[in-house]
C-alpha positions as CSV (number, residue, x, y, z in Angstrom):
1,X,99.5,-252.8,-131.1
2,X,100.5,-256.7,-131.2
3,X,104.2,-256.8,-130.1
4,X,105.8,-254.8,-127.1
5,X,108.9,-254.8,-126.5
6,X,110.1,-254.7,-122.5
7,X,112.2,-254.6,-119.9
8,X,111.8,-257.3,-117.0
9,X,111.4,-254.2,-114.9
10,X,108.2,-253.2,-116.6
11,X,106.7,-256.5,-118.0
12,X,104.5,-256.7,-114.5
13,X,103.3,-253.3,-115.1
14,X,102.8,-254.3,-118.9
15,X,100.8,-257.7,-118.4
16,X,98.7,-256.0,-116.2
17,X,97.8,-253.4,-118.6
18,X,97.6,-255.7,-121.4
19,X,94.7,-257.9,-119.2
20,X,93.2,-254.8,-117.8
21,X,92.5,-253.4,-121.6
22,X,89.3,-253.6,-123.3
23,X,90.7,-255.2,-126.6
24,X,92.7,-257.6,-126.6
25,X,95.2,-256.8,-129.7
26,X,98.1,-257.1,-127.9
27,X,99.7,-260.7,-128.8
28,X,103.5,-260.8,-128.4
29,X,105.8,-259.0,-125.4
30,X,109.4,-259.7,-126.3
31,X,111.4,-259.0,-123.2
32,X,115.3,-258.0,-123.3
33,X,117.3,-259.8,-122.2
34,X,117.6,-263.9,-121.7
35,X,115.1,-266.5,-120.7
36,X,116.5,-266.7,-117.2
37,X,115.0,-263.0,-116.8
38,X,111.5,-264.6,-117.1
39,X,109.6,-265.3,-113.7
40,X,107.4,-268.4,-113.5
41,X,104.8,-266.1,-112.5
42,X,105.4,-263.2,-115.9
43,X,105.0,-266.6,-117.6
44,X,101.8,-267.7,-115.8
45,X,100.3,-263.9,-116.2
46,X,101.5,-264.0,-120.0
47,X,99.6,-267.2,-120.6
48,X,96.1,-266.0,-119.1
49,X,96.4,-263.3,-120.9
50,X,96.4,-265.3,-124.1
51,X,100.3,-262.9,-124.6
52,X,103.2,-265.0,-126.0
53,X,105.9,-263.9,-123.9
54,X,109.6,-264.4,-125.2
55,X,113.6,-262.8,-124.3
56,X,114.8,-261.0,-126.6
57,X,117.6,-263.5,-127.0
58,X,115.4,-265.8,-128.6
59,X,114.1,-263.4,-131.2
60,X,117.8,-262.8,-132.6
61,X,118.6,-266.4,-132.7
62,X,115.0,-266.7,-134.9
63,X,116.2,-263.9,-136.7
64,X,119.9,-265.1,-137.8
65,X,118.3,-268.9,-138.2
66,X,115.8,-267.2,-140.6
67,X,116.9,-263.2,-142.0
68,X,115.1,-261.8,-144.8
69,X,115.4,-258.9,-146.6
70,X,115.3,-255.4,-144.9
71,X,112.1,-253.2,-145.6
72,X,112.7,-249.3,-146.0
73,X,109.7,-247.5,-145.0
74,X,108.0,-245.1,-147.1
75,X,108.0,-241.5,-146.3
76,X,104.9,-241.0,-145.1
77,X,104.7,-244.2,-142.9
78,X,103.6,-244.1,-139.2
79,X,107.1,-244.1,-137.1
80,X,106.2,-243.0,-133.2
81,X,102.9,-242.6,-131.4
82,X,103.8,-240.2,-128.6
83,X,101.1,-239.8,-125.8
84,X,101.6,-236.5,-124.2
85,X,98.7,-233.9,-123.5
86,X,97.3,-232.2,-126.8
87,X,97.9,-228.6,-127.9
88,X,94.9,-227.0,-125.2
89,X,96.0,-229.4,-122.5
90,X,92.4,-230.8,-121.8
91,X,93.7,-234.5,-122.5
92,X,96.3,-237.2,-123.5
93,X,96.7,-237.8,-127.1
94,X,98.7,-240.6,-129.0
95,X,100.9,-238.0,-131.4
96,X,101.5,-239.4,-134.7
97,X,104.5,-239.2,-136.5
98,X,105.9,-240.5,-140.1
99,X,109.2,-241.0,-141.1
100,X,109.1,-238.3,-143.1
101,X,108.5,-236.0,-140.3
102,X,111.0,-237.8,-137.9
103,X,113.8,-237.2,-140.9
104,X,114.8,-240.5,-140.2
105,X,117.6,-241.1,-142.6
106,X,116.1,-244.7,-144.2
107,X,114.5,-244.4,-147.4
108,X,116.5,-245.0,-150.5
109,X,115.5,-241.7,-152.3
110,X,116.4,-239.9,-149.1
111,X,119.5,-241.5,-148.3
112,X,120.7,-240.2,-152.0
113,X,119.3,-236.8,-151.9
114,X,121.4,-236.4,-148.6
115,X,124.4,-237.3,-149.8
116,X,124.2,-235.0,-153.0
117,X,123.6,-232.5,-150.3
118,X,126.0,-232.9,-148.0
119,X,128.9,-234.5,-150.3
120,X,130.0,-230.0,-150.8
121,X,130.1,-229.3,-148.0
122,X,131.8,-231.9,-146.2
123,X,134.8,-230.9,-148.4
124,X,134.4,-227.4,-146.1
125,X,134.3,-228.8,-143.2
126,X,136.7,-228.0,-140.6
127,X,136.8,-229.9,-136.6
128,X,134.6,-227.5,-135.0
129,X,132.2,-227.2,-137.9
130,X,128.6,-227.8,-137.5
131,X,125.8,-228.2,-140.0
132,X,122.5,-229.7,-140.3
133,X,121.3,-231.2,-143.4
134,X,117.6,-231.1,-144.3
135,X,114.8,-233.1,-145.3
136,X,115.4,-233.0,-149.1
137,X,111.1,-233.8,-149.5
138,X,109.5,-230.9,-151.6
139,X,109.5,-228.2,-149.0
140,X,107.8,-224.9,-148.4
141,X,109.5,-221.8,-148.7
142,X,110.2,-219.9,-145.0
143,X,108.2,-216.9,-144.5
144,X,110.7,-214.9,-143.1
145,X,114.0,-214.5,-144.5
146,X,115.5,-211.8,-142.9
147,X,118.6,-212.6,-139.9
148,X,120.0,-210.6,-137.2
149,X,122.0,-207.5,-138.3
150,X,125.0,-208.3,-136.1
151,X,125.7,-211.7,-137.2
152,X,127.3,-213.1,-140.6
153,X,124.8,-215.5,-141.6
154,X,123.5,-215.1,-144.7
155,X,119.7,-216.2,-146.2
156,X,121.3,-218.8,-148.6
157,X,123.0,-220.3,-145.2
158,X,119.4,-221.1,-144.3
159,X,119.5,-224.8,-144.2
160,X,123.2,-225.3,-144.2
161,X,123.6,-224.2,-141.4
162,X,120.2,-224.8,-138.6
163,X,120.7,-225.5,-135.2
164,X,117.7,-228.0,-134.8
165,X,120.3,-230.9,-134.5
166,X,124.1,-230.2,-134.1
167,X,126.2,-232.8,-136.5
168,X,129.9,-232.6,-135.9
169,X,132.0,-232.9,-139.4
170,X,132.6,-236.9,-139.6
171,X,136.3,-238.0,-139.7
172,X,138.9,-237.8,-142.5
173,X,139.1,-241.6,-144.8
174,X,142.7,-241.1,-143.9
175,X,142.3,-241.0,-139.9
176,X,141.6,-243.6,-138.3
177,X,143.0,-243.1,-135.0
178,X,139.9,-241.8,-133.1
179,X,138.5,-241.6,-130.0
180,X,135.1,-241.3,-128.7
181,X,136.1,-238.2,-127.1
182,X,138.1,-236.9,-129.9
183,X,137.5,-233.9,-131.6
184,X,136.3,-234.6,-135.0
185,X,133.2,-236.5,-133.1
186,X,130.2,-235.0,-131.4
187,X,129.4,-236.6,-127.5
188,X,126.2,-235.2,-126.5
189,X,125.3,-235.1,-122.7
190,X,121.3,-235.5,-122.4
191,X,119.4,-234.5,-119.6
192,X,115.8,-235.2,-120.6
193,X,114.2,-238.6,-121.0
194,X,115.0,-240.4,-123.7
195,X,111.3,-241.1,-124.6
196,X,111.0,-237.2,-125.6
197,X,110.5,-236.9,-128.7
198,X,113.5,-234.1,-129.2
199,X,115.2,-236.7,-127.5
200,X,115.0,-239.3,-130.0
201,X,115.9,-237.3,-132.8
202,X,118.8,-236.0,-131.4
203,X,120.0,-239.5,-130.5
204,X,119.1,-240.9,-133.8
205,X,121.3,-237.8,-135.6
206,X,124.2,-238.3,-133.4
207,X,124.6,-242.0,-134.1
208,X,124.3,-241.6,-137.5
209,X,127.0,-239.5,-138.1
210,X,129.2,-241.4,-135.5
211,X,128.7,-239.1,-132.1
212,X,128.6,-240.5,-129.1
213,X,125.8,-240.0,-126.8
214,X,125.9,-239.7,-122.6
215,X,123.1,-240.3,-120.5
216,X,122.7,-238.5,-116.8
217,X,122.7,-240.7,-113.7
218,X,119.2,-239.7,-113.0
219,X,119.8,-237.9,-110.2
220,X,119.7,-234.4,-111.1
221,X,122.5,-233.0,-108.4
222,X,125.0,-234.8,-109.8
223,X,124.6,-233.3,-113.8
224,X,127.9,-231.9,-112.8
225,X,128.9,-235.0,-111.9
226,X,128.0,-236.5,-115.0
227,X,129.6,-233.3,-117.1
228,X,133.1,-234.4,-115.6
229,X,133.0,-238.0,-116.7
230,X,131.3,-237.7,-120.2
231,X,133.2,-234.2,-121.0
232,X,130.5,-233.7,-123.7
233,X,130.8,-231.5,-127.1
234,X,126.9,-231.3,-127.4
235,X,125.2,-230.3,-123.4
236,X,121.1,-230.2,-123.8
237,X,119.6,-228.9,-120.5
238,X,116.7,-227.6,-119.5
239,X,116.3,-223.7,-118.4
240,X,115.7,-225.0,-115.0
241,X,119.0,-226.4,-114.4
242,X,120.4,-224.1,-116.1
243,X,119.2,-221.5,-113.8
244,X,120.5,-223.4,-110.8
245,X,124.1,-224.4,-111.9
246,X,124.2,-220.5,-113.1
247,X,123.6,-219.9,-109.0
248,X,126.5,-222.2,-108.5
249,X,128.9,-220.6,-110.9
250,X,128.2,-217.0,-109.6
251,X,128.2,-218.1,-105.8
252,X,131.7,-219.1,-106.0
253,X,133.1,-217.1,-108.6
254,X,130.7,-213.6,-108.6
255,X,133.2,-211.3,-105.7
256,X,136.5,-212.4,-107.7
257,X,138.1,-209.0,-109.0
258,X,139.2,-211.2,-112.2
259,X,135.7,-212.7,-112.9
260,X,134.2,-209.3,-112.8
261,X,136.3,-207.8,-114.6
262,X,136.7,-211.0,-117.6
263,X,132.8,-211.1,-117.6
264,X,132.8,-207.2,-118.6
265,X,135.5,-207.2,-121.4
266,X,133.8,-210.2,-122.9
267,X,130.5,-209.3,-122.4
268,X,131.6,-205.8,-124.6
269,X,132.8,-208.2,-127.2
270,X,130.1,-210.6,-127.4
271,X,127.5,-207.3,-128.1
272,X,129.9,-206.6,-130.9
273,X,129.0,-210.2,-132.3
274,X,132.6,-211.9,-131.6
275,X,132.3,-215.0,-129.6
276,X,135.6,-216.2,-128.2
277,X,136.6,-218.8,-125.8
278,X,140.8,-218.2,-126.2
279,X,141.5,-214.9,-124.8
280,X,143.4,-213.9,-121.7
281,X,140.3,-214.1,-119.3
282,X,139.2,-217.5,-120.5
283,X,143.1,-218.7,-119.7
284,X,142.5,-216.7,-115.9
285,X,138.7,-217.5,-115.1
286,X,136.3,-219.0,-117.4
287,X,138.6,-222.1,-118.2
288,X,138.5,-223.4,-115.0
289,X,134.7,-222.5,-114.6
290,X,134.1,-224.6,-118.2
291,X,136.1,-227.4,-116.7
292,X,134.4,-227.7,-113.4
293,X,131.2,-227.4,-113.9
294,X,130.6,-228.9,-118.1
295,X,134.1,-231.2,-118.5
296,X,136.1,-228.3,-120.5
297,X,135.0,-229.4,-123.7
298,X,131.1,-228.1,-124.8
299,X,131.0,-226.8,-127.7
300,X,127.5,-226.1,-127.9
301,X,124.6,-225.9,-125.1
302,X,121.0,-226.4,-126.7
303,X,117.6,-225.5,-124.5
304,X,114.6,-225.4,-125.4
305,X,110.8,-224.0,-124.8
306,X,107.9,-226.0,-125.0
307,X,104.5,-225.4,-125.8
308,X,103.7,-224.7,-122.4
309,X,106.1,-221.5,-122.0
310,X,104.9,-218.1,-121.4
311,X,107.9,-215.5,-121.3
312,X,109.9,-215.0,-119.4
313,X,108.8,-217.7,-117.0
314,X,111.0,-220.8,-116.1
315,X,110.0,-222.9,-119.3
316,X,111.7,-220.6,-121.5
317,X,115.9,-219.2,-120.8
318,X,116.1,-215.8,-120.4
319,X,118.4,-213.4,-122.2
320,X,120.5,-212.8,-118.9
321,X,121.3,-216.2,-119.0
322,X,121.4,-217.2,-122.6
323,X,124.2,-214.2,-122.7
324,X,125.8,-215.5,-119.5
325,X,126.5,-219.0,-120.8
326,X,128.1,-217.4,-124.0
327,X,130.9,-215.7,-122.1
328,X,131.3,-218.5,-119.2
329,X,131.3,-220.8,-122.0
330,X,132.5,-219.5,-125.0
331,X,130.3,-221.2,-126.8
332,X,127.1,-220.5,-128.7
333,X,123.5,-221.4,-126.5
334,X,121.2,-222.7,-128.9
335,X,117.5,-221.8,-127.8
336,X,114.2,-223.4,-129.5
337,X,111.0,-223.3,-129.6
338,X,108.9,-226.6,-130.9
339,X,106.1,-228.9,-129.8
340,X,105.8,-232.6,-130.2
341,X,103.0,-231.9,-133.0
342,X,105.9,-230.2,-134.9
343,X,108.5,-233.4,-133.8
344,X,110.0,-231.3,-131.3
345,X,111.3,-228.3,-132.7
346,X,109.9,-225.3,-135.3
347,X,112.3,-222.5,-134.6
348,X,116.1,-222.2,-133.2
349,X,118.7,-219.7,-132.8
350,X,121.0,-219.4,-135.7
351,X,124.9,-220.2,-135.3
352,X,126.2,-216.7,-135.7
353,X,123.4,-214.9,-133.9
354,X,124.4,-213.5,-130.3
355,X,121.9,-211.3,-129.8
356,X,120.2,-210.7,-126.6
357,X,116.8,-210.4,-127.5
358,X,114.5,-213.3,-125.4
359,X,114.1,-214.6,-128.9
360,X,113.6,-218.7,-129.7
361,X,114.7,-218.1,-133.1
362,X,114.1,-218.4,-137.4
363,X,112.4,-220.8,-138.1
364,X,113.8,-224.1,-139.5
365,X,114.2,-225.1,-142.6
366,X,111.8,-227.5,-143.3
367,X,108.9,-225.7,-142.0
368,X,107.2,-222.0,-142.0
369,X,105.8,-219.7,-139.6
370,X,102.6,-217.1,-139.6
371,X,100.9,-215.1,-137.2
372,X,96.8,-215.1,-136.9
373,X,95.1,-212.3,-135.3
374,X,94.2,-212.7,-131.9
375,X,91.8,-209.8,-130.8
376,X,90.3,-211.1,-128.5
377,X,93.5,-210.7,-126.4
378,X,94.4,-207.7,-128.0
379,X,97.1,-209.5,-130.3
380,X,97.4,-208.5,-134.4
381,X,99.3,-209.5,-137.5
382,X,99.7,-205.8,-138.6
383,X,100.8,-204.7,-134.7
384,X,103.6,-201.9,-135.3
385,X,106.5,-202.3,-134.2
386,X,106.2,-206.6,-134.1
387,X,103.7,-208.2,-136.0
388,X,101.9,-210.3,-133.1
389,X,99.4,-213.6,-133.2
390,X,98.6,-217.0,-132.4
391,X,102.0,-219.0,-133.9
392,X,100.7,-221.7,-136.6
393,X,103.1,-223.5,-138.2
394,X,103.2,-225.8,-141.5
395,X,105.8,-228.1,-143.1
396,X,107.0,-231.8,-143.2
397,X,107.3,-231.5,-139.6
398,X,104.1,-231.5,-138.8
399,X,102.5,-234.4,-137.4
400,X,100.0,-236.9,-139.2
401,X,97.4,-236.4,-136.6
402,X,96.2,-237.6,-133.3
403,X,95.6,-241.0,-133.2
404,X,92.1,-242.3,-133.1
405,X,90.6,-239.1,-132.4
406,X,89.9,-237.2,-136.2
407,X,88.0,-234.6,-134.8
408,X,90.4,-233.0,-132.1
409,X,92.7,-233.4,-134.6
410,X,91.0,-231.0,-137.3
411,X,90.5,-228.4,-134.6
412,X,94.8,-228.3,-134.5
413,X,95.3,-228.5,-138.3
414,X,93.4,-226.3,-140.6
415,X,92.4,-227.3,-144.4
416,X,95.5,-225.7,-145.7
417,X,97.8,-227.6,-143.1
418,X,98.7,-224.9,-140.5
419,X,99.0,-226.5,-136.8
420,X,97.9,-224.4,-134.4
421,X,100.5,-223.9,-131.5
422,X,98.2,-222.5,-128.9
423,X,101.1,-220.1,-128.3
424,X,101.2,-216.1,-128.8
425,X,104.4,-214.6,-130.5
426,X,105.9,-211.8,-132.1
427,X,108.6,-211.7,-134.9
428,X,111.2,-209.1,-134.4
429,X,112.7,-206.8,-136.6
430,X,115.9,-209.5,-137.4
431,X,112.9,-212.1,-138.3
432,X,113.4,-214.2,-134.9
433,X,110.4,-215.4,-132.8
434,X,109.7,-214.5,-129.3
435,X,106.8,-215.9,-127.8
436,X,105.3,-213.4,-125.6
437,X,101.9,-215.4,-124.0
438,X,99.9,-218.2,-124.2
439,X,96.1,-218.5,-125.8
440,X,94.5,-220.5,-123.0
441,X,96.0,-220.3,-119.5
442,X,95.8,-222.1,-115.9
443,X,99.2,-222.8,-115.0
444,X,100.6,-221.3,-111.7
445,X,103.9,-219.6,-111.4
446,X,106.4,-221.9,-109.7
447,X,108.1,-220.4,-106.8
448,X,111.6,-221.5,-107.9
449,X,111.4,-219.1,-111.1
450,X,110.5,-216.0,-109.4
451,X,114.4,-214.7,-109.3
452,X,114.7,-214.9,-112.8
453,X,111.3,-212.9,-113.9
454,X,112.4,-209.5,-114.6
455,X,109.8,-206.9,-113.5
456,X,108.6,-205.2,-116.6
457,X,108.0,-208.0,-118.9
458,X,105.9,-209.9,-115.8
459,X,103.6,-206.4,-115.4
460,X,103.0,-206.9,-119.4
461,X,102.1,-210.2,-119.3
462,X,100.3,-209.5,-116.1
463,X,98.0,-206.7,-118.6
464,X,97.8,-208.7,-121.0
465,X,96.1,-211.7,-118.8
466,X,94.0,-209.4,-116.7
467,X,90.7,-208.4,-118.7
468,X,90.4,-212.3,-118.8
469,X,90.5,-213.2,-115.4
470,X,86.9,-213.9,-113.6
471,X,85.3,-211.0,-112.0
């Protein structure tokens, strides 16, 4: 790397590492902000270090004495190196993505394959629609087509409608009286840092359809807080919180004769697959519970589990609470599965499905899904009734490789592309993905997530680890 870009918070911490490292690539650190943000002493360290350092002001006034022409990146160009612990956890690894896998929207041939794409069904479109339009790159064909029996989506819907990244329909030609906060746009609250990969995606989605985008305080006992101010369309949590402000809502509202009785009639109708946030007991209950504790306005709440879940432990939702959020909320809870391998995500739940099953999802549309026997654990492809095995998954979302380091990178991507996920699913009978353990473990069970694991589940998982534990 020769340029890093900065804040003056970090250059210290950045000139240090820049001296400290063994080669010396590192040549220009362009800091935001003006020159008045530059210490004598960031200057001095800078100069030892043989670093040009410069403010970001200075680069833009360079840039409109001097512009030249835009370059669009191929597909297959390097775009992100994340550095986060590979698939076994044994070590750091700098992740590499392309554009292509990143579905940045910025090469020409993309940009008009999009709009072909999209141009039909933005015609359909209606305030509250949502649709996700995929990378038009030669894809492979999803292994499993099949969706859940109680909802209305059909297999042609698969790609029209995914919910890997929620785009809200973009504004009439003929209005132009809008808000931020209006209707026809998408404000997404996020709670996770912004250099997660899913982050960045998501941020780059909403701002290229015109949503807005909220970030959290930092302090995370005042999300709610937060919630009131931004009043987001979009909420992305983690199950963690999600656990705790769950707590909160049935601490103060659980003995109410009206709550109880609200959360049974629209429990009864969410198991008949009817989702509704406009009935009498949203007008008595849930509409001041929506307004207190998310702003009144979510439309949609996305989690997520990560390659480190085991289920039904505190990296992954459970089904109690996926189904509570749909009747507090009325709105559809969005759960995925993905890695940073897979540029964040590889399954999600579909729009229509309301099913209460543990499940993560189908998988998206730009990638597939297959099970590997595992029988060493006692895990097979042709186990009745679930096919179970190690997850691998292959598609335009995989990543390029890890970088500097070809060998650890063959041992997570086979010949024929499959990436090995290091995690143990099952697909049920509507073609979703639960994942049900984890090929290598290690990882205690935090104490805050004991409420939420339900007893049987924890004795199968608890068999299932056994016979590998030391004698």
């Amino acid at each position: 790397m020769t340029v890093m870009v900065v804040s003056s918070r970090t250059l210290p911490a950045a000139l240090a590492a820049a001296s400290e490292a063994s080669s010396r690539a590192l040549r220009h650190v362009i800091v935001i902000g003006t020159d008045e943000d530059l210490r004598a002493d960031d200057r001095r360290a800078a100069e030892i270090a043989g670093i040009e350092l410069r403010s970001f002001e200075v680069v833009e006034k360079a840039g409109e004495s001097a512009p030249v022409e835009n370059v669009a990146p191929a597909p297959d160009d390097l775009a992100s190196i994340y550095f986060t612990s590979n698939i076994t956890g044994t070590s750091k690894k700098g992740v590499m993505l392309t554009h292509k896998v990143r579905c940045l929207k910025t090469h020409p041939r993309y940009r008009a394959k999009v709009v072909r794409l999209s141009a039909p069904l933005m015609s359909k479109l209606t305030p509250r629609s949502a649709f996700f339009a995929p990378p038009r790159y030669p894809e492979p064909r999803c292994r499993y087509r099949r969706f859940p029996r109680h909802c209305t989506a059909k297999p042609e819907d698969h790609g029209k409608r995914s919910p890997f990244v929620v785009l809200v329909a973009r504004r009439s030609p003929t209005d132009r009286k809008l808000t931020p906060h209006s209707s026809l746009y998408g404000t997404l609250l996020t709670l996770s840092r912004v250099a997660h990969v899913y982050e960045r995606v998501t941020i780059g989605v909403l701002t290229y359809v015109g949503g807005s985008v909220a970030f959290y305080s930092g302090d995370v006992s005042k999300v709610l807080e937060d919630a009131q101010e931004a009043k987001p369309t979009i909420f992305t949590s983690v199950p963690k919180i999600l656990h705790r402000v769950q707590d909160q809502i049935i601490k103060q509202y659980g003995d109410s004769f009206l709550y109880k009785k609200g959360y049974g009639n629209k429990q009864a109708l969410l198991r008949q697959g009817r989702l509704v946030n406009d009935d009498m007991w949203d007008l008595l209950v849930f509409r001041d519970i929506r307004t207190k504790f998310f702003g009144g306005q979510v439309r949609v709440l996305v989690t997520s589990a990560g390659k480190n879940c085991i289920h039904p432990l505190h990296y992954l939702t459970n089904a109690k609470t996926t189904e509570f959020f749909r009747i507090v909320l009325g709105s559809q809870v969005i759960q995925g599965y993905g890695l940073v391998e897979a540029s964040a995500a590889v399954t999600a739940t579909l729009f229509n499905d309301y099913s209460s099953t543990g499940a993560v999802g189908a998988p998206l549309p730009c990638n597939e899904i297959k099970l590997i026997d595992l029988p060493e654990l006692g895990y097979r492809a042709e186990d009745v009734p679930n096919p179970r095995g190690e997850i691998l998954v292959r598609g335009h979302n995989v990543f390029k490789g890890y970088l500097g380091d070809e060998e650890a990178t063959r041992k997570v991507i086979d010949a024929d592309g499959w990436l090995r996920t290091g995690q143990v699913g099952e697909v049920l009978p509507n073609g979703t993905i639960r994942i049900v353990d984890r090929k290598e473990h290690g990882e205690a069970l935090a104490l805050l997530t004991l409420p939420y694991v339900t007893f049987q589940p924890l004795v199968t998982h608890l068999q299932n680890v056994a016979p590998r534990l030391p004698q």
